[in-house]
C-alpha positions as CSV (number, residue, x, y, z in Angstrom):
1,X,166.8,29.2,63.3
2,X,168.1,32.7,62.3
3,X,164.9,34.5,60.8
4,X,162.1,33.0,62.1
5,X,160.1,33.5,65.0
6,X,160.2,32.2,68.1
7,X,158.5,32.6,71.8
8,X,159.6,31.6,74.8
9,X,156.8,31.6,77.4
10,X,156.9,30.7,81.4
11,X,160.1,29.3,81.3
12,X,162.8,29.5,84.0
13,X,166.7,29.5,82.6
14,X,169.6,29.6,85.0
15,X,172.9,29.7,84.1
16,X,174.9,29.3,86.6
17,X,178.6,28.7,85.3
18,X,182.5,29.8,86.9
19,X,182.8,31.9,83.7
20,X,186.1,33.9,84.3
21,X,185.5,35.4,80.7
22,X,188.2,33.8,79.0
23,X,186.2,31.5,76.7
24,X,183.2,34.6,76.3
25,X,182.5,37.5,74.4
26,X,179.5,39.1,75.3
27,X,179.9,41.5,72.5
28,X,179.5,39.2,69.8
29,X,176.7,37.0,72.3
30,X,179.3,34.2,73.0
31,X,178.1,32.9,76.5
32,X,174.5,34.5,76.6
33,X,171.7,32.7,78.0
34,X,169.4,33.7,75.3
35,X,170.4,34.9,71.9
36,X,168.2,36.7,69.0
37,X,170.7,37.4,66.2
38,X,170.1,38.3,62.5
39,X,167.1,40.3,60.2
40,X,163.6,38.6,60.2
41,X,164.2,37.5,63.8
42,X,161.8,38.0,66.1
43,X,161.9,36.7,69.6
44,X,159.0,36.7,72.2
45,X,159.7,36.4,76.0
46,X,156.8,36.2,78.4
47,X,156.2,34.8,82.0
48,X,159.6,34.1,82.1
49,X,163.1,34.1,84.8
50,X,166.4,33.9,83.7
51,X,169.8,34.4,85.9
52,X,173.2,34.0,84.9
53,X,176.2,33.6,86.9
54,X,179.9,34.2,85.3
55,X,182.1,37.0,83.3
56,X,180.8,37.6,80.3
57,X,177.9,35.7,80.8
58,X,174.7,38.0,79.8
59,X,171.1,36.7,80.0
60,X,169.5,38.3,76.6
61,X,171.8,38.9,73.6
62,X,170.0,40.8,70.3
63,X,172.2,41.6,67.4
64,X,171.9,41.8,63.7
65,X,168.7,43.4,63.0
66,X,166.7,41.1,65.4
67,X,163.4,41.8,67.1
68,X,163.1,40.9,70.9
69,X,159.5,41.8,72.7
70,X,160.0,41.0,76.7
71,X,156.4,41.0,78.6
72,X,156.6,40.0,82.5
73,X,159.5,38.7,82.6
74,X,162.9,39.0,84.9
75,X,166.4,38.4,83.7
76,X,169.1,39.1,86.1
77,X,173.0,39.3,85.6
78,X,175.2,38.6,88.6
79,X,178.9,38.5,87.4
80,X,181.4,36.1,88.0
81,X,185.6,36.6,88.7
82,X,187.6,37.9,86.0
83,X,191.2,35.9,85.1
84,X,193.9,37.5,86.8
85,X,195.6,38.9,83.8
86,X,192.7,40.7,82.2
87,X,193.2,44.3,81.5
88,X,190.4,47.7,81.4
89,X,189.7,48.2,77.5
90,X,187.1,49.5,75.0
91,X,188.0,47.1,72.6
92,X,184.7,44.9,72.1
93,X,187.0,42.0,70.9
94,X,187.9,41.3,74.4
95,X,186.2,44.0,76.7
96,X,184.6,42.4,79.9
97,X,184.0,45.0,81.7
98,X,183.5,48.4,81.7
99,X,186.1,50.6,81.0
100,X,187.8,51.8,84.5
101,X,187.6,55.5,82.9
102,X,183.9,55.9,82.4
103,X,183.4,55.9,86.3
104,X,182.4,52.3,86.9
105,X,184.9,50.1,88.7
106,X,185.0,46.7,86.8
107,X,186.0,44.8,89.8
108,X,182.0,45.2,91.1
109,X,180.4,43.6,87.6
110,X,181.6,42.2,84.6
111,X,178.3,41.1,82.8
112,X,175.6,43.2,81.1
113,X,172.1,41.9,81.9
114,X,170.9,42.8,77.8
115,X,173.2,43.5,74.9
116,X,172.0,44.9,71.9
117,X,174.4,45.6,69.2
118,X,173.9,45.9,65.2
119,X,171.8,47.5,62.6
120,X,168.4,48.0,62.6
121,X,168.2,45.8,65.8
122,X,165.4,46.2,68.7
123,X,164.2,45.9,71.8
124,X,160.9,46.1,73.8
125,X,160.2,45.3,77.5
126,X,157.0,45.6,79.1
127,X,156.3,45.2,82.6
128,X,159.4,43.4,83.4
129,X,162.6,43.5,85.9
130,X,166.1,43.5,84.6
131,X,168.9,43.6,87.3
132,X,172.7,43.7,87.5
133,X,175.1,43.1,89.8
134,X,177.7,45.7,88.0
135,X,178.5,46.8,84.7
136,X,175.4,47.6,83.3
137,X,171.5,46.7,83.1
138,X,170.1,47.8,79.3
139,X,173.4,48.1,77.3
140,X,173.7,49.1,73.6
141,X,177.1,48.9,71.9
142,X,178.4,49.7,67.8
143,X,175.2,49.6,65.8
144,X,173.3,51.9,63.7
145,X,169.4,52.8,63.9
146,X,168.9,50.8,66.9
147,X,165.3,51.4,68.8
148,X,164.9,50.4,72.9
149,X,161.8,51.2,73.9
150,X,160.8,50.4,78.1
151,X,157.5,50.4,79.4
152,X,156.6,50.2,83.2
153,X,160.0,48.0,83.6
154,X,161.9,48.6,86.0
155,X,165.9,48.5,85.4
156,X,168.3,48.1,88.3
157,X,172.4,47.9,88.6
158,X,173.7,48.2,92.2
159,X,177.0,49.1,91.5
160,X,177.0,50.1,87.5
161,X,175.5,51.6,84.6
162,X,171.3,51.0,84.8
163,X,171.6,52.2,80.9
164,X,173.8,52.5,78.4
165,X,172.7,54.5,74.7
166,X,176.0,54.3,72.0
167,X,175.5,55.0,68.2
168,X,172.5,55.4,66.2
169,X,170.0,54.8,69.3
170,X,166.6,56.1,70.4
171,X,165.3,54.8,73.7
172,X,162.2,55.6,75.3
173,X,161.0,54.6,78.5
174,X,157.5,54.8,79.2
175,X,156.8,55.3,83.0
176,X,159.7,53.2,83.9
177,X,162.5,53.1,86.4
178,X,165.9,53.5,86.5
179,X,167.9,52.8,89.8
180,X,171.8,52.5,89.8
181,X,174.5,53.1,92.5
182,X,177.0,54.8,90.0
183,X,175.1,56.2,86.3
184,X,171.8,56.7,85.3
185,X,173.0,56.1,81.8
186,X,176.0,56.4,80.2
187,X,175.6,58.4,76.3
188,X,178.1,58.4,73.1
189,X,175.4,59.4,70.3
190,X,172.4,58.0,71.6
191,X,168.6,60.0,72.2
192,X,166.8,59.1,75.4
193,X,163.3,60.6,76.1
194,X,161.8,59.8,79.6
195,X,158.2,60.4,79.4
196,X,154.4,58.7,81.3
197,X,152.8,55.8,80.4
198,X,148.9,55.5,80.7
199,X,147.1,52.2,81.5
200,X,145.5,50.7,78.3
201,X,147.9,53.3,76.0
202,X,148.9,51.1,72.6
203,X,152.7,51.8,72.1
204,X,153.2,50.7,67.8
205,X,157.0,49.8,67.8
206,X,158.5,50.2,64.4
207,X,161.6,49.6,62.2
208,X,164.1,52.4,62.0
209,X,165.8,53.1,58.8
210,X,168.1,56.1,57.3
211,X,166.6,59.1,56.4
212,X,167.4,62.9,55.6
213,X,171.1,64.3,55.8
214,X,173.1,65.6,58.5
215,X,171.7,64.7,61.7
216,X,168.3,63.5,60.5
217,X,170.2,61.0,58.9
218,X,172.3,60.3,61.4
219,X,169.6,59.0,63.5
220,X,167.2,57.8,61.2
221,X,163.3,58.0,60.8
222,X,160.7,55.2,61.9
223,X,159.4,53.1,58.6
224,X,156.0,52.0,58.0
225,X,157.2,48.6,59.2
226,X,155.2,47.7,62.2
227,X,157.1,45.1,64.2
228,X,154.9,44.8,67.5
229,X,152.0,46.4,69.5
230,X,152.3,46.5,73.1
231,X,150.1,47.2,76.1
232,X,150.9,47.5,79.6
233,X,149.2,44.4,82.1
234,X,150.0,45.9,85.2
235,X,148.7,49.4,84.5
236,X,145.4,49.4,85.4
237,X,143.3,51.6,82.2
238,X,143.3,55.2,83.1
239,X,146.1,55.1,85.5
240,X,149.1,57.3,84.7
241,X,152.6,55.7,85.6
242,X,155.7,58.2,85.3
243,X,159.4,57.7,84.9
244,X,162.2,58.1,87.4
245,X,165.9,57.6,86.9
246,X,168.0,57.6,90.6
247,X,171.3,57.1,91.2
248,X,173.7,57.5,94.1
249,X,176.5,59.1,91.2
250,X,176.2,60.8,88.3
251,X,172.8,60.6,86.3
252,X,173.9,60.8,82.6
253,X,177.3,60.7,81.3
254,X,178.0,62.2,77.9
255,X,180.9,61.6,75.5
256,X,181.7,62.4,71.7
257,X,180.8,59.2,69.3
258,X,180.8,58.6,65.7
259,X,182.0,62.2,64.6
260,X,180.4,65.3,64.6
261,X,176.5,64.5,63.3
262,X,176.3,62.4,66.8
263,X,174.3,64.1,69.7
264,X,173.5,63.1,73.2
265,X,169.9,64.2,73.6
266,X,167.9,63.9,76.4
267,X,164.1,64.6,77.1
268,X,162.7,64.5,80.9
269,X,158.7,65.4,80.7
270,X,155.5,64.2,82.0
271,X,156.3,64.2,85.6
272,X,159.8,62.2,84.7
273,X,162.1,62.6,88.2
274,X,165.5,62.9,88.2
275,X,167.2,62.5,91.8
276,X,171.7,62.4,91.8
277,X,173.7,62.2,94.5
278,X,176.8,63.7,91.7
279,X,176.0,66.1,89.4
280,X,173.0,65.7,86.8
281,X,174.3,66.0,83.8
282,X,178.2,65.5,82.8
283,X,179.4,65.9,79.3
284,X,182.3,65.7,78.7
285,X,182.8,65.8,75.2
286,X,180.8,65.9,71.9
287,X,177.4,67.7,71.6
288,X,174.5,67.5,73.9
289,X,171.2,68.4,73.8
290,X,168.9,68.4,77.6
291,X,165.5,69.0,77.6
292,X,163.2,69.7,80.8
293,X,159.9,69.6,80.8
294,X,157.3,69.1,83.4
295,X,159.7,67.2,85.2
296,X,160.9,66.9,89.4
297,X,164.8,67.5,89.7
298,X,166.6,66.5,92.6
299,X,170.2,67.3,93.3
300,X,172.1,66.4,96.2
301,X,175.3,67.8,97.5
302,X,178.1,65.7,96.5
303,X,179.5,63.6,99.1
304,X,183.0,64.5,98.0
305,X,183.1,68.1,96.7
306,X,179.8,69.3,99.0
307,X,178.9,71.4,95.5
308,X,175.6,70.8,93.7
309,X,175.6,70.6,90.2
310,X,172.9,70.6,87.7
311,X,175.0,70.5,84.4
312,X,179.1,69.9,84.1
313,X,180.6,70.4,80.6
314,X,184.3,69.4,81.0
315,X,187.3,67.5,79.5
316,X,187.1,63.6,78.9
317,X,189.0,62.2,81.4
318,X,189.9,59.3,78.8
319,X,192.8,61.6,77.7
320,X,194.1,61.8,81.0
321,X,194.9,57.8,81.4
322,X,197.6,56.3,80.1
323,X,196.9,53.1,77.4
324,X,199.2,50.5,77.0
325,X,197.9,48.7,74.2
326,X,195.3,49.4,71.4
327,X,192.4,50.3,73.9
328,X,193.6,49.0,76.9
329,X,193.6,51.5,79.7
330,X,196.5,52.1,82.4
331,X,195.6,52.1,86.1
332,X,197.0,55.6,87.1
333,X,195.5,58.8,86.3
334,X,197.6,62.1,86.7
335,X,196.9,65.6,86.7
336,X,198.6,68.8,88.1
337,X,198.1,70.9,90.7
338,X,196.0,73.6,90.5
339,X,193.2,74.8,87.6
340,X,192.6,74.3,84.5
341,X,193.7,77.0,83.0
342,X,197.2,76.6,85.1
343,X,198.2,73.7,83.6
344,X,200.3,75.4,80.7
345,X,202.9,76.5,83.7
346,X,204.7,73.3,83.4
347,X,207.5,73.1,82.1
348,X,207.2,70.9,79.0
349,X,210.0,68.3,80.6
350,X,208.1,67.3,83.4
351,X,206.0,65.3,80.4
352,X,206.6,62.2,78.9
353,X,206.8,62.3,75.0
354,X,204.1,59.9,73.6
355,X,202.1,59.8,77.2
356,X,200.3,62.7,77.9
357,X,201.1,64.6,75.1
358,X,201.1,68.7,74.7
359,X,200.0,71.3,76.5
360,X,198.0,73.2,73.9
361,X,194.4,74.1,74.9
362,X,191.3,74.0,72.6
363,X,190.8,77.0,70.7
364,X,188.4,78.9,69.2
365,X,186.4,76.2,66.8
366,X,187.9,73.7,69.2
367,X,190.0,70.9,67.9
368,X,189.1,67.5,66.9
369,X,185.2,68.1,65.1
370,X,185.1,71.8,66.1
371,X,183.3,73.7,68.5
372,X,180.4,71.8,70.1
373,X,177.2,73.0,71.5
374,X,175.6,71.7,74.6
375,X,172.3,73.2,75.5
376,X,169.6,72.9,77.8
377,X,165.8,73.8,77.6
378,X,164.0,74.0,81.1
379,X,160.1,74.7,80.9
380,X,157.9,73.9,84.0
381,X,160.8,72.8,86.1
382,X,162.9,73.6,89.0
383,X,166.9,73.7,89.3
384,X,168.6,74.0,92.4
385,X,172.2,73.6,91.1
386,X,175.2,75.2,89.0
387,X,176.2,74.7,85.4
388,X,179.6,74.9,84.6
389,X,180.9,75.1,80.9
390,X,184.7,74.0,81.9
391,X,186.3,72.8,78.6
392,X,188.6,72.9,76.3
393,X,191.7,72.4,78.1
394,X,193.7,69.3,77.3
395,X,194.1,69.4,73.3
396,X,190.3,69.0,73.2
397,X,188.0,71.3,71.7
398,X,185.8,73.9,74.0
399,X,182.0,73.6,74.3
400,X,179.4,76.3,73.9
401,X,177.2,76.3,76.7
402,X,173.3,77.8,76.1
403,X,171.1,77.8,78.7
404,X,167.4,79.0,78.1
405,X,165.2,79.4,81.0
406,X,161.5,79.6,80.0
407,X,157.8,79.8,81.1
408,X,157.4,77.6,84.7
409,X,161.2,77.1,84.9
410,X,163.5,78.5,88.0
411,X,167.2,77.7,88.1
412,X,169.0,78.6,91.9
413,X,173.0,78.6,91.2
414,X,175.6,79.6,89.1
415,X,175.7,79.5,85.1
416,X,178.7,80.1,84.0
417,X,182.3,79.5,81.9
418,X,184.9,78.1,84.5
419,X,188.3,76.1,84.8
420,X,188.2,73.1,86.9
421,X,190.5,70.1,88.6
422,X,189.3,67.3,89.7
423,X,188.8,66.7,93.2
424,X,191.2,63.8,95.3
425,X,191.9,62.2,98.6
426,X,195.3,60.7,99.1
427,X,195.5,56.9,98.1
428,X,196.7,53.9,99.6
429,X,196.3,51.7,97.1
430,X,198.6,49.1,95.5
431,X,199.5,50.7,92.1
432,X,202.6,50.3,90.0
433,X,203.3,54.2,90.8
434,X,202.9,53.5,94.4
435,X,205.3,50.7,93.8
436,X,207.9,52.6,92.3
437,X,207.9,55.3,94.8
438,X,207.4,52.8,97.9
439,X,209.2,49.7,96.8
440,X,206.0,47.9,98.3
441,X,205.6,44.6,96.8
442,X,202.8,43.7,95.0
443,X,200.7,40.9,93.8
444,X,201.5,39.4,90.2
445,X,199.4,42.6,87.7
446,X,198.0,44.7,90.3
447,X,199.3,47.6,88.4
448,X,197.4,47.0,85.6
449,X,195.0,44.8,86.3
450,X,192.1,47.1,87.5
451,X,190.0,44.2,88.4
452,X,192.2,43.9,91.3
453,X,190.0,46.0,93.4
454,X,192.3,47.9,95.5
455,X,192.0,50.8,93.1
456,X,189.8,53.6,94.3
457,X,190.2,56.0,92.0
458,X,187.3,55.3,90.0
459,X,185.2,56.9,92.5
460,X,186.5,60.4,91.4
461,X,186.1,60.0,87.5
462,X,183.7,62.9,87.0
463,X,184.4,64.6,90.7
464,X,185.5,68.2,89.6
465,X,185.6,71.3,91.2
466,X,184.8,74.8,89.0
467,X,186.0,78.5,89.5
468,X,184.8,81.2,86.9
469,X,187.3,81.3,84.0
470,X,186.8,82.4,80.2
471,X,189.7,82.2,77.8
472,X,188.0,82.8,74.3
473,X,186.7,79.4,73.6
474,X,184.3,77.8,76.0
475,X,181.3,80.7,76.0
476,X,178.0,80.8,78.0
477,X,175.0,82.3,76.3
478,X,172.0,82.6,78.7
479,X,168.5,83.3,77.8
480,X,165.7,83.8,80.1
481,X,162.3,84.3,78.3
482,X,158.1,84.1,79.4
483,X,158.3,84.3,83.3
484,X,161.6,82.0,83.5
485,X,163.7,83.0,86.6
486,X,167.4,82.9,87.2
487,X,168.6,83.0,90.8
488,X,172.1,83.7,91.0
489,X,174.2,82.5,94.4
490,X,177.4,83.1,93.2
491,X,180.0,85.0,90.4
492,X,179.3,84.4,86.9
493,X,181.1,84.8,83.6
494,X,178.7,84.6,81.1
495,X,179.4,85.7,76.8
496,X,175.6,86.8,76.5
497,X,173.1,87.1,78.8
498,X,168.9,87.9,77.2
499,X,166.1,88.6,79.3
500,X,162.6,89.1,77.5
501,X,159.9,88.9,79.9
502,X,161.9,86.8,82.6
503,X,163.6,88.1,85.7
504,X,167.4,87.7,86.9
505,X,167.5,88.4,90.8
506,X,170.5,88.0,93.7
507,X,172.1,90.1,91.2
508,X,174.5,93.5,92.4
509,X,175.8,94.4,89.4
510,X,176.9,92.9,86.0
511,X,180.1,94.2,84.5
512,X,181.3,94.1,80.9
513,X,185.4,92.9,81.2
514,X,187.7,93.4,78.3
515,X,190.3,90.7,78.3
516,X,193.9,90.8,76.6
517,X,194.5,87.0,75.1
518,X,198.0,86.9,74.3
519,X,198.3,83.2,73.1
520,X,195.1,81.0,72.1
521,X,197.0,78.1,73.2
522,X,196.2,80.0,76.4
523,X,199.4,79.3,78.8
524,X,199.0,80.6,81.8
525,X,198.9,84.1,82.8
526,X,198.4,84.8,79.2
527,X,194.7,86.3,79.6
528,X,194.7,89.6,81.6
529,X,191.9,91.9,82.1
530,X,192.1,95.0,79.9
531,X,189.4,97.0,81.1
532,X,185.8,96.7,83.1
533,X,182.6,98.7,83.5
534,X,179.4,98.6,84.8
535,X,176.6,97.6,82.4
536,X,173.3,99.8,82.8
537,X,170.7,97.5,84.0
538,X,167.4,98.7,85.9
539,X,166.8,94.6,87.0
540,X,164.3,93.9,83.9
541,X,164.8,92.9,80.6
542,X,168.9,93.0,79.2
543,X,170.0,91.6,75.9
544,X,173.8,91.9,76.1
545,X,176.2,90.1,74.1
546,X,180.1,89.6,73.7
547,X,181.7,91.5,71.1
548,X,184.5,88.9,70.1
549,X,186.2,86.6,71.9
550,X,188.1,89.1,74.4
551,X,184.7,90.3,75.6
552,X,182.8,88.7,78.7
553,X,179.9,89.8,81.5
554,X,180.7,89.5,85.1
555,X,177.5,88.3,86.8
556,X,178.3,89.9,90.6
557,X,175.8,88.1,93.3
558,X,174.4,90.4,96.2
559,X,176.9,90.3,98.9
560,X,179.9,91.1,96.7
561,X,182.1,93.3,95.0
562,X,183.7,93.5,92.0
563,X,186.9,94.8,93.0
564,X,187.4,91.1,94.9
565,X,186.7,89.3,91.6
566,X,188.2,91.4,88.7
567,X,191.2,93.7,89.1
568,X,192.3,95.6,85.8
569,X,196.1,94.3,84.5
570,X,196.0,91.4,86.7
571,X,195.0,87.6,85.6
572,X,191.2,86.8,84.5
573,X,191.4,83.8,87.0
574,X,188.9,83.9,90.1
575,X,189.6,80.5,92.3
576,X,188.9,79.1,95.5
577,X,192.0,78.2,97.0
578,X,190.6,75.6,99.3
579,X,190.7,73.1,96.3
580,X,194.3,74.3,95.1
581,X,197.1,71.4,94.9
582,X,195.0,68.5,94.4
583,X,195.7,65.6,92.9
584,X,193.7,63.0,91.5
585,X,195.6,59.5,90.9
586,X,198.1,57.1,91.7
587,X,201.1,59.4,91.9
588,X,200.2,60.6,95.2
589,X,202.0,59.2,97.6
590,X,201.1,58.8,101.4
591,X,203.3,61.0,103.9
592,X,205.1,62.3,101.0
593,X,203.0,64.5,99.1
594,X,203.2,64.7,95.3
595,X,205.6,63.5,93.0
596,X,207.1,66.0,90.9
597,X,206.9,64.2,88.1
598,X,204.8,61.1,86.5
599,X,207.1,58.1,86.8
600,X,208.5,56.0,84.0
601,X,205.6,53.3,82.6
């Protein structure tokens, strides 16, 4: 019945199967409950439940350019058990599960609730429920000019992803709800705007279609085709309903995706709340683009780290973990001791050839797509949390970090460039380079088989720690404009700082440091301060700038000197040592510290 219409009212589907995903592929819909697949389908669901049980086994697949309209209405994912040999990948051909690397531990969920894939495909849900167990709630995978658009719904995944925006997406949830235990959403190229939904509002869904060049194109325009008109039932006329997204871990992930037109762009307004129990906003590769706007932020101290942070620009952790075929990740995940921007003091022997490659940092124009850009807009919104631009390390090109501060908007923390490392507990966990170092036997594939469950580290994907650090590549450019306020806690290296009718306060002194880069792979030791002054400030209005990429300001909180951050001929690096020596990973083993070296795979 591929394009034609068909509606599904006040029915009850439950699938209820022992799916171990070996006959399934939910990327292609094989095992759905419900599938809408192919141009000049249009599906409607109202008054309906539908539950599935099993890997693989999702309850709404759309694909294809297909039209699916969901009005009061549950569907509900609950997983099943994986077979025993199945192993973490990205490869949609046989992916059942989230990859172990973007933070969400496939032995807790291996079936998304909806799967939208393909061109020109959409979705709409209006005052409806959609729950899973893991993985992820609303998921999008390889598609181009795909539309999601959620109003008063509310999305749930207890121990996953409630959200998931890859490729040429724009979703937009209308006074809806996000919940999840792990990720708001995850992001590789997708837009996302958060915004209120009014009671008797007419929402006109339409088809989305190339359009422009560069980015415009990239994402597409809407077309005068009118696919379907929606209205809230539950929102009684007049009444104002507004978004919220929480989420016990991170609240949006970001990564690169489909080269370097794709950005990650989300827009919180209209009373949209935001609470984390991890950090914000992570991106950790690509450009991104955050927008505040009338909106409640809510940051909570990390349970690991104790640090709250608003916005993290670091390294993808996908470089860091081993694959062993194709996509197919490695359980281990090893990193040295110390910062960032200490790494390069290993000798080059201590690495495997072909596993974790060179040492060379990102330079100047970065590597891969060049330099990206993440900024961040705040208007009528208060921050009480750091943003750290810490990238560029691992062959993976730097990130410029802008930050602009306007009229209604306070931020409370520290902006600023910095090194990082991730932050670790020791493990006791039954990994093939706990093995090796043990002898402990282990069940048949624990090593790699990460639905296992007895690896933890998954927890600690996205857990960093920051100290200010600048080499020449990943810059801060802050700008503070009508009323906005900057409250700093803590030392800041910033490359330009403009005020212009804002105000900057907690401040002792800024300092303009010259730096001597020896080496743009940056090794080690190799940027020293040449030189540092005291920039004339009278606590209004600055516009300062770095001359080159040698140049930096040191922001100096109240409370502090300068002489204990910066000292002339010695190393730019300023670090805590508290979080010195950790290790994130398999390779550290219990009552014996860490291994010198990553063991043969």
């Amino acid at each position: 019945m591929k394009g034609t219409e068909y509606t599904v009212d006040n029915a009850t589907i439950i699938q209820d199967t022992d799916s171990d995903g070996s006959q399934v592929n939910d990327a292609d819909g094989l095992g759905a409950a419900v599938i809408a697949y192919g141009s000049g389908t249009k599906l409607t669901i109202s008054n309906s439940y539908i539950e599935t049980t099993g890997a693989g086994k999702s309850a709404l697949y759309i694909g294809g350019g297909a039209d699916v309209i969901v009005k009061n209405s549950t569907l509900i994912a609950n997983s099943g058990t994986l077979y025993d040999t199945y192993m973490s990948s990205a490869n949609t051909s046989g992916m059942l599960s989230s990859p172990w690397i973007l933070g969400v531990d496939n032995a807790r969920g291996n079936a998304r609730t909806v799967s939208m894939v393909g061109a020109g495909s959409t979705e709409t849900f209006v005052d409806s429920t959609v729950i899973a167990a893991g993985w992820g709630a609303m998921s999008t995978d390889m598609g181009s000019y795909l539309r999601m658009d959620v109003i008063n719904t509310t999305v749930e995944a207890e121990t996953g992803y409630a959200a998931f925006a890859i490729s040429r997406i724009q979703e937009t949830y209308y006074g809806s709800t996000l919940t999840s235990g792990v990720i708001g959403m995850i992001m590789m190229g997708g837009q996302a705007d958060f915004t209120s939904y009014t009671g008797g509002e007419v929402i006109t869904i339409k088809r989305m279609e190339a359009s422009g060049e560069g980015k415009d194109s990239y994402y597409g325009a809407e077309t005068d085709e009118v696919i379907t008109e929606v209205v809230s039932e539950q929102v009684a006329e007049g009444e104002t309903v507004t978004s919220s997204i929480t989420t016990d871990g991170v609240g949006f992930e970001m990564h690169t995706m489909m080269g370097s037109d794709a950005v990650n762009g989300v827009t919180l307004r209209d009373g949209t709340s935001l609470e984390t129990g991890e950090a914000a906003f992570v991106v950790k590769s690509g450009f991104g683009e955050v927008t505040v706007d009338d909106a409640t932020i809510t940051l909570n101290a990390s349970k690991y780290t104790g640090e709250t942070v608003f916005l993290q620009v670091m390294d993808n952790d996908d470089a860091f973990a081993g694959e062993s075929a194709g996509t197919s990740f490695d359980e281990y995940f090893w990193e040295p001791a110390g910062w960032s921007f200490q790494f390069g003091t290993l000798d080059q022997d201590e690495w495997e050839d072909g596993q974790y490659d060179t040492m060379d940092y990102g330079t100047e124009g970065g590597s891969n797509y060049g330099q990206w850009t993440v900024t961040v807009d705040l208007t009528d919104t208060d921050i009480e949390g750091d943003m750290w631009n810490s990238s560029g390390y691992w062959n993976q090109g730097a990130s410029l970090m802008q930050v602009s501060i306007g009229e209604g908007a306070t931020v409370t923390g520290v902006i600023s460039s910095g090194a990082y490392q991730h932050y670790a507990k020791t493990y006791e966990v039954g990994l093939y380079g706990y093995y090796e170092a043990t002898g402990v036997d282990l069940e048949d594939n624990t090593w790699y088989n990460t639905y296992s469950g007895t690896w933890d580290n998954v927890d600690y994907i996205s857990i960093v720690v920051n100290t200010p650090y600048y080499y020449g590549a990943n810059g801060t450019e802050i700008t503070i404009t009508d009323g906005g306020v900057w409250n700093v806690t803590d030392t800041s290296f910033v490359t330009a700082l403009s005020v212009d009718g804002g105000e900057i306060n907690g401040v002792a002194g800024i300092y303009k440091v010259t730096v001597t880069v020896e080496d743009m792979d940056n090794q080690a030791g190799t940027v020293t301060v040449a030189s540092c002054e005291q920039v004339e400030w009278d606590g209004g209005d600055i516009n300062i700038a770095a001359e080159d990429n040698t140049t930096l300001y040191v922001i100096v909180p109240e409370g502090s000197d300068i002489d204990d951050i910066i000292v002339v001929g010695e190393s730019l690096g300023y670090a805590a040592e508290e979080y010195e020596g950790q290790y994130f990973g398999s390779f550290y083993v219990v009552g014996e510290g860490v291994l010198e070296t990553p063991l043969d795979y």
